[in-house]
Structure formats: structure tokens, C-alpha cells
MISEBA-290520 format. One line per 10 residues: number of its first residue (from 1); their letters; for each residue x, z, y of C-alpha. Coordinates in pm, 1 decimal. Example, Ala and Ser with C-alpha at 12.3 -4.5 7.8 and 13.67 -1.06 7.14 Angstrom:
# MISEBA-290520
1> as> 1230.0:780.0:-450.0  1367.0:714.0:-106.0
This chain:
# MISEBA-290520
1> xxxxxxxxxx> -7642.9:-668.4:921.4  -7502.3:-885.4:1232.3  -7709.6:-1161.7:1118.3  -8015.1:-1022.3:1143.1  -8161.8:-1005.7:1507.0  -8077.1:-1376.9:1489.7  -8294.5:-1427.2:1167.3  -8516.3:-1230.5:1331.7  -8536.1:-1515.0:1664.0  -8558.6:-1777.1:1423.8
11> xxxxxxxxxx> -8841.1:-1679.9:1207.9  -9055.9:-1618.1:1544.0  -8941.6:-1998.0:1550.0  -9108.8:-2087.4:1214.0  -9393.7:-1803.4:1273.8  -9464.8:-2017.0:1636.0  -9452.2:-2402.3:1419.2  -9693.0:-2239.4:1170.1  -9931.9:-2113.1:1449.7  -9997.2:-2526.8:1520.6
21> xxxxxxxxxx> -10095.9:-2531.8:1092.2  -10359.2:-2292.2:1106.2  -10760.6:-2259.1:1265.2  -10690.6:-2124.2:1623.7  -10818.4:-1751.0:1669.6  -10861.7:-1715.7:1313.5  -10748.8:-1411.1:1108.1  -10448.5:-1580.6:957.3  -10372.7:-1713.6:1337.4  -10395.6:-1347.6:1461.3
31> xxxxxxxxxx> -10141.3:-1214.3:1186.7  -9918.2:-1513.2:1287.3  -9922.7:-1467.7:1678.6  -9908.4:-1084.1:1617.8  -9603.0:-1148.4:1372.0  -9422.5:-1391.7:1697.0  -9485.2:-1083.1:1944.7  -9336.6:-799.5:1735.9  -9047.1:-1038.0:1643.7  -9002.5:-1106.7:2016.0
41> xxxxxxxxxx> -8999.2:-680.7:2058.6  -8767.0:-626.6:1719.3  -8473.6:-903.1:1801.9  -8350.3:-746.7:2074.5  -8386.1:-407.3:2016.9  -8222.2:-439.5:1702.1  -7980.2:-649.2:1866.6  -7881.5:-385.8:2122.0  -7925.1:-56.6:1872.4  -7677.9:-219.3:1597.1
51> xxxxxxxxxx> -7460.4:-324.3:1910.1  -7480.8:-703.9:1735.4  -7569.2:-852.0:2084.5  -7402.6:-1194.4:2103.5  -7469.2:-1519.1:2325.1  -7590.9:-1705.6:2042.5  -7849.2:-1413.0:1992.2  -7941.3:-1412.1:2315.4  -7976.9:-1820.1:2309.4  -8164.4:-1781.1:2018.4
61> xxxxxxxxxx> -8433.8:-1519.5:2172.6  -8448.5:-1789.4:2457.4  -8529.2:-2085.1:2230.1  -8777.5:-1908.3:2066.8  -8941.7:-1775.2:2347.4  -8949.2:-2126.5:2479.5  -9066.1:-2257.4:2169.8  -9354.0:-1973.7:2120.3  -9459.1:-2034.0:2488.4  -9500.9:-2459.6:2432.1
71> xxxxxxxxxx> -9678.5:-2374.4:2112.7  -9901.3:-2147.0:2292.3  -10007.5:-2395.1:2560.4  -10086.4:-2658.1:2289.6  -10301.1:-2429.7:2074.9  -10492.4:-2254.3:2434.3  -10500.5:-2586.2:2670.9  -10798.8:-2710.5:2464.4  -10961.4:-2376.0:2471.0  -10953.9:-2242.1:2846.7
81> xxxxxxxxxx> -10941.1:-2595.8:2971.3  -10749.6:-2496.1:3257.4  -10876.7:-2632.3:3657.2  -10645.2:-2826.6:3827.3  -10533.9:-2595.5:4077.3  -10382.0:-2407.2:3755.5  -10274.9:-2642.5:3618.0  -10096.8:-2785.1:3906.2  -9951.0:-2419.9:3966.6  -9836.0:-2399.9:3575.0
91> xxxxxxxxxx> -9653.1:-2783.4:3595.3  -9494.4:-2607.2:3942.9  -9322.0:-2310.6:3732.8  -9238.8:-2521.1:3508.3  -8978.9:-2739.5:3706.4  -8835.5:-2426.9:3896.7  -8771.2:-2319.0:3553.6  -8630.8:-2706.2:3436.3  -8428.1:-2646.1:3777.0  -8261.9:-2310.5:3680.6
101> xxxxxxxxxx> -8227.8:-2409.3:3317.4  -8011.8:-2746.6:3462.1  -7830.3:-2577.4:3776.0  -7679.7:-2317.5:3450.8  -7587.1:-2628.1:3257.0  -7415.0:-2765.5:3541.5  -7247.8:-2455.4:3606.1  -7181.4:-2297.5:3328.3  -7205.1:-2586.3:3110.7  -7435.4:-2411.1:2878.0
111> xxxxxxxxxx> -7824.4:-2369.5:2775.4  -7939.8:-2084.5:2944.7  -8261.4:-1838.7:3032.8  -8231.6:-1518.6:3157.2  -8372.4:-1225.2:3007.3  -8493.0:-1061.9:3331.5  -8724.0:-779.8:3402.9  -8993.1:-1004.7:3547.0  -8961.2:-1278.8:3279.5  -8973.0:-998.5:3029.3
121> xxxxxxxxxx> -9308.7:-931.1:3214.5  -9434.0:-1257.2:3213.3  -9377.2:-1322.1:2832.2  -9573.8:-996.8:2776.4  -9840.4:-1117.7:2983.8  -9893.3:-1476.6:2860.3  -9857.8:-1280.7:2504.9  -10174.4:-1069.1:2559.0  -10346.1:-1360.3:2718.2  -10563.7:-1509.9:2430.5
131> xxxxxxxxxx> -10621.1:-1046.3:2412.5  -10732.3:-1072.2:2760.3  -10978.3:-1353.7:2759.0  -11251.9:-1132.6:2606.2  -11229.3:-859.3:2839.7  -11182.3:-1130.5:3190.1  -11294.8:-1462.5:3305.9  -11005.9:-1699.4:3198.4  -10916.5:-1840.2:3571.9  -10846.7:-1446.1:3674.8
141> xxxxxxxxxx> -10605.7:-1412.9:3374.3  -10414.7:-1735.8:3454.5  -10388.7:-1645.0:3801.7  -10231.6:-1338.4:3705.8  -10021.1:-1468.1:3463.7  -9917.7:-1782.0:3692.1  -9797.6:-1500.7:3992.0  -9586.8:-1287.8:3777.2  -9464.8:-1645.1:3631.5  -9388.6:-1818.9:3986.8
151> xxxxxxxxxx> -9209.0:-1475.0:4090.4  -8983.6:-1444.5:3770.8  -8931.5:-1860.9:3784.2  -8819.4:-1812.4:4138.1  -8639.4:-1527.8:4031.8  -8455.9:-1666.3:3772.7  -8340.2:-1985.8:4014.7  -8203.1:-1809.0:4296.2  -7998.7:-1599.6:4006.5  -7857.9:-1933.9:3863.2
161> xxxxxxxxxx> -7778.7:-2074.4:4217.8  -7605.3:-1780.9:4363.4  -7426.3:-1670.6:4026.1  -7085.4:-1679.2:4023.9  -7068.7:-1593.0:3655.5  -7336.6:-1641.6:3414.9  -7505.9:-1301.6:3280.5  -7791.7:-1380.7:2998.4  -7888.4:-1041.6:2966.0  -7938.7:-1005.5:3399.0
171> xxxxxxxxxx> -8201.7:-763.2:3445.5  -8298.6:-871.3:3812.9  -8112.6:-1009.0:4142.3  -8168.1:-645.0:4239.6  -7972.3:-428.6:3945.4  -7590.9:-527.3:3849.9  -7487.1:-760.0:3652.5  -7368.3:-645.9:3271.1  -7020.9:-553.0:3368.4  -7165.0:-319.9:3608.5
181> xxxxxx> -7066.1:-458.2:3906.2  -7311.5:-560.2:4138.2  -7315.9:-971.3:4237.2  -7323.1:-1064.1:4599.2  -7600.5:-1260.0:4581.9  -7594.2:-1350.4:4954.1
């Protein structure tokens, strides 16, 4: 029973590979992507209703995560064909995120994401992206997605650099840390 929010992460690992096997936007691709995103929901709900939370669970959500959101890129890039203005923007949150990743490894000495409120957001948001495109012209969506993602980035790097202890599970620099204690961030 521990196991299984952590078999859980690492299927939406093999679910995200398979997504690169298969005709982008196709049916099977839809039951694949849809299969990542209610993984994504399930791990850590299960996780935190069986009280089987653990840092390799949460490490495990992370590296999936990462790995659904570089699979997604590679499988969309070709399609939206992104401006260079985004794309410029998108290689931006990307090194504040490199940046927090390595000031936690320095630290803490230790891979680490944090499963904030905002980045919960943003994952949400560049899930239902490939949704969105048929309802809104792709630049609006990336723009969107691209401001909630430079907020959580930023977010997540002031966390790391002000931390004195390193939380996975940190909800925001504005709600207390897991023991309940509120970090002086200042």
C-alpha cells in the first residue's frame, strides 16, 4: 500500500515516454495525456490520504512532472511554433527554475522542486493547454501560461534562497512551512 503513490509517479513517467510513440492529438495520444494528468491528481492525494507521504514520493512527483512537462514541449513546439518573444520568455523560466533547482542542491545537497500553490497552478495550466488551443489563439494561451510560470519560477527561487530548511511540500512564501511554523523569509 506505501508503494503505491510512488508507482503511481512513475507510470505518469512511462505514460509521458509513450506520449513521444504515438500520432500527436490522436485518440490514443488523448487517453495517454489524460492518463499523465489524473496520475499527476491521484499520487498525491493518495499519498497524503494513506499518510504514505515520503521525500522520495515527493521527488518522484517532481521528476515526473519535469519529465511530462519536457515531453510536452517536444510533442507541442512543432505544433504552435512558438514567436520568439515566447520563446525567449519560456528559455527565461526555465533558468530561474535551473537556478532554484541548483541553489537547493547546494544547500541542501539534494534534487529538489517545490510543490507550491502557484506551480501547482502552472502545471494545471500548461496541462489544459493543448484543451485550450481550440477555444483561444495560441500566443494568448502561452502568455498566460508563461505569467503564472515566471511568478511560480520566481516564487520557487526566492523560497530556495531564503530557506533555512528545505520544505518539498511548501505551499507558498506566504503560508508556513510543514512544521507549522512560519519561515522568516526576510
Amino acid at each position: 500500500m506505501k508503494a503505491i503513490p510512488n508507482i503511481i509517479s512513475v507510470g505518469r513517467i512511462v505514460l509521458s515516454i509513450a506520449l513521444l510513440k504515438v500520432e500527436p492529438l490522436s485518440g490514443v495520444f488523448w487517453i495517454l495525456y489524460i492518463g499523465c494528468g489524473l496520475s499527476d491528481m491521484a499520487d498525491g492525494y493518495i499519498a497524503r490520504k494513506t499518510s504514505n507521504t515520503s521525500e522520495l514520493g515527493a521527488k518522484l512527483d517532481s521528476i515526473a512532472d519535469f519529465v511530462m512537462i519536457v515531453v510536452a514541449v517536444i510533442i507541442f513546439y512543432p505544433l504552435v511554433k512558438p514567436n520568439y518573444l515566447i520563446l525567449f520568455w519560456v528559455l527565461g523560466i526555465a533558468a530561474v527554475r535551473l537556478l532554484a533547482v541548483l541553489i537547493a542542491y547546494i544547500k541542501f545537497s539534494t534534487f529538489a522542486m517545490l510543490h507550491t500553490y502557484a506551480n501547482k497552478l502552472t502545471g494545471l495550466l500548461l496541462f489544459i493547454f493543448p484543451f485550450g488551443m481550440t477555444i483561444l489563439p495560441v500566443n494568448i494561451i502561452m502568455g498566460i501560461v508563461c505569467l503564472v510560470a515566471t511568478i511560480s519560477a520566481l516564487e520557487e527561487f526566492v523560497i530556495q534562497v531564503r530557506s533555512k530548511n528545505l520544505d518539498l511540500n511548501r505551499k507558498s512564501i506566504y503560508v508556513p512551512n510543514n512544521e507549522g511554523q512560519t519561515e522568516n523569509l526576510n
